[in-house]
C-alpha positions as CSV (number, residue, x, y, z in Angstrom):
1,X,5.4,-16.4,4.8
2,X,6.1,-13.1,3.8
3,X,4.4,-9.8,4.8
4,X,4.5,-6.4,3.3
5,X,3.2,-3.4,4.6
6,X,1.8,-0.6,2.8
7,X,0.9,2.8,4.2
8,X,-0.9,5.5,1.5
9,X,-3.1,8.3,2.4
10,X,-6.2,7.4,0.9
11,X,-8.2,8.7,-1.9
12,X,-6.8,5.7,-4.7
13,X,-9.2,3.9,-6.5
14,X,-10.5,0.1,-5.6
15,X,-9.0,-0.6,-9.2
16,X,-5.5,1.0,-8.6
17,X,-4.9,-0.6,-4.6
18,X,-6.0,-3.8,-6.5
19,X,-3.7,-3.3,-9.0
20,X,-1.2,-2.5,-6.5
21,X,-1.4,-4.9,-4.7
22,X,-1.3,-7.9,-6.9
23,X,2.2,-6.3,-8.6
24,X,3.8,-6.2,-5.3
25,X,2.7,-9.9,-4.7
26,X,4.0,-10.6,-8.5
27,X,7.2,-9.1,-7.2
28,X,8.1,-11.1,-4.1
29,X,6.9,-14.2,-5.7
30,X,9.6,-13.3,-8.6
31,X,12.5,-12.3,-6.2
32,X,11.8,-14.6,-3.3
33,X,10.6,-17.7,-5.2
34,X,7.6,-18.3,-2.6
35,X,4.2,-18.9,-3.6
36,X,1.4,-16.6,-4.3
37,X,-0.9,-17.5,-1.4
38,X,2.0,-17.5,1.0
39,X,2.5,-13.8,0.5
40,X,0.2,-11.2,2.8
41,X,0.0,-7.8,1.9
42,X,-1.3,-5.3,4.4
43,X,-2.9,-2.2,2.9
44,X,-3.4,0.6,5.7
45,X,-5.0,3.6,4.5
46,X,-4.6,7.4,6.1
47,X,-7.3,10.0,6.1
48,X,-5.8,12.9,4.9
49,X,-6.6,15.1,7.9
50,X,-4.3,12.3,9.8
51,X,-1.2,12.7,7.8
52,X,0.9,15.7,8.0
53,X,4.4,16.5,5.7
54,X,6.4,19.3,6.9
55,X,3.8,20.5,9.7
56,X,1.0,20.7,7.1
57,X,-1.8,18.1,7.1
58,X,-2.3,16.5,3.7
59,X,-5.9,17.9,3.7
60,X,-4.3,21.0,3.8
61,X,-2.1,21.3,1.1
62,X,-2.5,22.0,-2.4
């Protein structure tokens, strides 16, 4: 069983993680030739004021 992380900062759409998600799950089924229920994706979402690139908080930059 295979299990992919993902970590965005959030603000995305129920539509686009959806729609994220179900390519990723496409994309191990194609390279690892396991089934589509076997796969797990785990979707973690950041609050911006919890995320910082380059000593600036996300919520802080432009």
């Amino acid at each position: 069983m295979p299990f992919v992380h993902i970590e965005v900062v959030a603000g995305r759409t129920e539509a686009q993680l959806k729609a994220m998600i179900e390519d990723v799950t496409e994309a191990v089924v194609k390279n690892i030739n396991v089934p589509a229920e076997h796969v797990h994706v785990i979707l973690d979402e950041m609050q911006p004021n919890r995320y910082a690139q380059g000593g600036v908080l996300r919520s802080e930059q432009k």
